[in-house]
BABA-65164 format. One record per residue: residue in three letters; x, y, z of N, C-alpha, C in turn. Coordinates in pm, whole numbers, padded with zeros to 5 digits, always signed. Atoms other than C-alpha are relative to their C-alpha. Layout:
BABA-65164
ALAXYZXYZXYZ
...
***
This chain:
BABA-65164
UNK-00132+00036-00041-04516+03943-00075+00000-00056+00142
UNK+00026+00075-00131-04635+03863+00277-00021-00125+00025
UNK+00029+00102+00020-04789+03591+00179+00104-00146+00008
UNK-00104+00137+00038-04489+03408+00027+00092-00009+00137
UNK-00086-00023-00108-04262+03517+00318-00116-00103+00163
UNK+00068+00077-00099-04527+03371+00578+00032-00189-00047
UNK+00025+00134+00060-04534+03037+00345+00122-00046+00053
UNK-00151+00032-00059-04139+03017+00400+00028-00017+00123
UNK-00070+00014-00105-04115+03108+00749-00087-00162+00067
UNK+00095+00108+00018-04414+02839+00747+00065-00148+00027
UNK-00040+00118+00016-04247+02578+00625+00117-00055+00034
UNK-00112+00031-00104-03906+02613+00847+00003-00012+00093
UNK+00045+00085-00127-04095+02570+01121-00055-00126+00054
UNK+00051+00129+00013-04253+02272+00999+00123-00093-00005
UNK-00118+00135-00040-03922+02115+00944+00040-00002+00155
UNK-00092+00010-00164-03759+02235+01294-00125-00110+00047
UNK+00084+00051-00082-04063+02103+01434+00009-00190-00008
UNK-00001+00148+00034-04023+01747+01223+00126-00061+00100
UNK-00142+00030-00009-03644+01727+01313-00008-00038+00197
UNK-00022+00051-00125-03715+01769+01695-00145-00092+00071
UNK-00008+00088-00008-03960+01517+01724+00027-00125-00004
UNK-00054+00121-00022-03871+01177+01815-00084-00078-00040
UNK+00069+00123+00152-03944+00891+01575-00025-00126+00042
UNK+00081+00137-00093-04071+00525+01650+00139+00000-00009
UNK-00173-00003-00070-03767+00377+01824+00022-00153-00084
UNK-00070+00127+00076-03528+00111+01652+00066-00089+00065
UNK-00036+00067-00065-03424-00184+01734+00107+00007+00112
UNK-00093-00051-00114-03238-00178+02072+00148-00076-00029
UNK-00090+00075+00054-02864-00271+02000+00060-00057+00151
UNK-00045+00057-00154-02687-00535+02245+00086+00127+00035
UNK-00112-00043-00066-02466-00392+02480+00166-00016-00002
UNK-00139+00026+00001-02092-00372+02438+00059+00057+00092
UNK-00091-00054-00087-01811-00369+02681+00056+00138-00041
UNK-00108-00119+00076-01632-00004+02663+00120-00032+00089
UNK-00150-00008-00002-01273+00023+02683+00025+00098+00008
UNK-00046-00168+00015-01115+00331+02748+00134-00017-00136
UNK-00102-00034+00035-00829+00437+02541+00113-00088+00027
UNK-00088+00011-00110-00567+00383+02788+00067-00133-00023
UNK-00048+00146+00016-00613+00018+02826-00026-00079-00203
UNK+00023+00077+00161-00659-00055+02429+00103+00032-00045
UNK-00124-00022+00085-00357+00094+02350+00160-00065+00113
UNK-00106+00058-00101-00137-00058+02633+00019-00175-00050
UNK+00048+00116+00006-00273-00392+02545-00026-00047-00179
UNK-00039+00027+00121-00167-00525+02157-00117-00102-00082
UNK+00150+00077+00028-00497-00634+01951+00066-00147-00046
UNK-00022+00102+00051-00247-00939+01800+00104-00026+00129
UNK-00125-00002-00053-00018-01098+01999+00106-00114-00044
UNK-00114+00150+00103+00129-01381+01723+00103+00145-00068
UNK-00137-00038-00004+00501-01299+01662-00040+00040-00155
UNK-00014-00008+00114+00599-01138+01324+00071-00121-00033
UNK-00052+00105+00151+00665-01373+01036+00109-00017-00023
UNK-00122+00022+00046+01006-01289+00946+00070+00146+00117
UNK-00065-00063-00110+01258-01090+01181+00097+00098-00131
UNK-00090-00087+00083+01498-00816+01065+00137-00033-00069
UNK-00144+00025+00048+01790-01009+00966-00094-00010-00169
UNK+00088+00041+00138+01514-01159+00694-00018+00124-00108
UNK-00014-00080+00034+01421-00829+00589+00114+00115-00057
UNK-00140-00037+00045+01803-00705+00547-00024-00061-00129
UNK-00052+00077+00133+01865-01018+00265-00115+00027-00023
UNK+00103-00054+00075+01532-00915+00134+00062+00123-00077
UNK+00014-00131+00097+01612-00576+00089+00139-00010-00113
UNK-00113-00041+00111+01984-00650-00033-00055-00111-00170
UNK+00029+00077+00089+01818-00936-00263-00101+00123-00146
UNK+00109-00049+00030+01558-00680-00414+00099+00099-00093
UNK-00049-00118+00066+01839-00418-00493+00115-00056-00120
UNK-00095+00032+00090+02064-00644-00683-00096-00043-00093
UNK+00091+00061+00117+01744-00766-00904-00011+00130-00048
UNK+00015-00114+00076+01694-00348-00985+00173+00019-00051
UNK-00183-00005+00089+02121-00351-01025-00017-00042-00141
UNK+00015+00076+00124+02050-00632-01264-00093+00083-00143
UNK+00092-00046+00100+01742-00457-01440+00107+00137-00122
UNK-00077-00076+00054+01991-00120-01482+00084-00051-00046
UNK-00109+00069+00100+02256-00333-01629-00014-00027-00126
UNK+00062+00050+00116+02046-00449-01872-00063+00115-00084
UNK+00053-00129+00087+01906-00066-01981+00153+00018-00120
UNK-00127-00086+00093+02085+00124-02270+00024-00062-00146
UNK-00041+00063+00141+02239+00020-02608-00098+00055-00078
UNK+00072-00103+00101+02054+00294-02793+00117+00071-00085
UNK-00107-00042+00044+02284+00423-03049-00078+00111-00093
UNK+00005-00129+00062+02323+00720-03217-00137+00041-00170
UNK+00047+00025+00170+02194+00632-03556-00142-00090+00032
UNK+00124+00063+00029+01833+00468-03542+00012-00125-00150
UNK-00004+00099+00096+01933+00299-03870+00100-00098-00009
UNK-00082+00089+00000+02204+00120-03800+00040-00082+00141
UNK+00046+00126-00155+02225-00198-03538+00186+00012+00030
UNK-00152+00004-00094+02557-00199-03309-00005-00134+00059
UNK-00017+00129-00110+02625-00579-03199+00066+00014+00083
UNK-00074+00007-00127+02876-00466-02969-00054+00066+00097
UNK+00085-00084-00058+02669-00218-02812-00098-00121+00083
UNK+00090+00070+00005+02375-00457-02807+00075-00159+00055
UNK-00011+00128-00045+02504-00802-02765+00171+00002+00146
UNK-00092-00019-00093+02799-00684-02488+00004-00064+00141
UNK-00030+00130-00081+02927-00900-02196-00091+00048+00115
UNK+00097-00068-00056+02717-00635-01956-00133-00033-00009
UNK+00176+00061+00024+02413-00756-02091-00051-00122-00021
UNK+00036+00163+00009+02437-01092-02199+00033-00084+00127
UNK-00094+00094-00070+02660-01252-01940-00035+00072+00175
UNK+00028-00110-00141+02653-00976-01593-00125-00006+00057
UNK+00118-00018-00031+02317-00908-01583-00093-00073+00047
UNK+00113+00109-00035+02127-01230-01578+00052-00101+00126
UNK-00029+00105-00105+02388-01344-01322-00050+00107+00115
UNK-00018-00021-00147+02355-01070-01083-00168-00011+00013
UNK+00149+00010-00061+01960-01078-01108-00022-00171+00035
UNK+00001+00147-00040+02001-01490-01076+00037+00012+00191
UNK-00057-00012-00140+02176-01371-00757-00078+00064+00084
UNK+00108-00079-00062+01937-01108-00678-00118-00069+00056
UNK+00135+00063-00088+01634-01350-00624+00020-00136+00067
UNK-00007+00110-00070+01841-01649-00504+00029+00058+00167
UNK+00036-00074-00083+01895-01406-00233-00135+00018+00095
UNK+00169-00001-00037+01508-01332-00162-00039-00085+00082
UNK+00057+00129+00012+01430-01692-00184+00125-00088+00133
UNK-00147+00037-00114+01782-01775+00103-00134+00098+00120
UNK+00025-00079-00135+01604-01475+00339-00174-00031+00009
UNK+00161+00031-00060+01211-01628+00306+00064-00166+00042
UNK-00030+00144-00060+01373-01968+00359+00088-00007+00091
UNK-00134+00023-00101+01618-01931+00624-00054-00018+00131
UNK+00053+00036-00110+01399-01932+00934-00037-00117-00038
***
């Protein structure tokens, strides 16, 4: 049992021993400027303007919510009965006529707030 126990402590000294010598050396890397903190965060890595301003983003967002209005307008007309078809249900002024105007409206919207600048 000595034996094996010598073999072990053996061979954890052989690693420590690997680990703290120092190995052929690797290529040397250039030098880079350091920066602290401080000045990297004071100092803005871009300094080109945003794209579109917050008015843009408003008619975006109201453009975006009348295309999901539109989508919910258009849910529903499930009827009771599976076997029997409801045209009024189904073909109703809500769905045919409402819907495709307010989502027409919804992305002429969008397409007003990416084109307006």
């Amino acid at each position: 049992m000595s034996k094996q126990h010598n073999k072990k402590s053996d061979r954890r000294e052989a690693q420590r021993a690997a680990a703290n010598t120092p190995r052929a050396a690797a290529t040397p890397k250039p030098a880079t400027p350091r920066t602290s903190s401080r000045t990297a965060a004071a100092k803005p890595a871009n300094d080109r303007p945003l794209t579109f301003g917050r008015d843009t983003y408003i008619w975006m967002g109201i453009g975006f919510g009348l295309v999901v209005l539109s989508l919910l307008l258009m849910s529903g007309g499930r009827g009771e009965d599976p076997a029997v078809f409801d045209e009024n249900v189904i073909y109703s002024f809500r769905k045919i006529t409402l819907a495709p105007i307010v989502m027409l409206a919804g992305l002429g919207t969008v397409i007003y707030a990416i084109l307006k600048k």
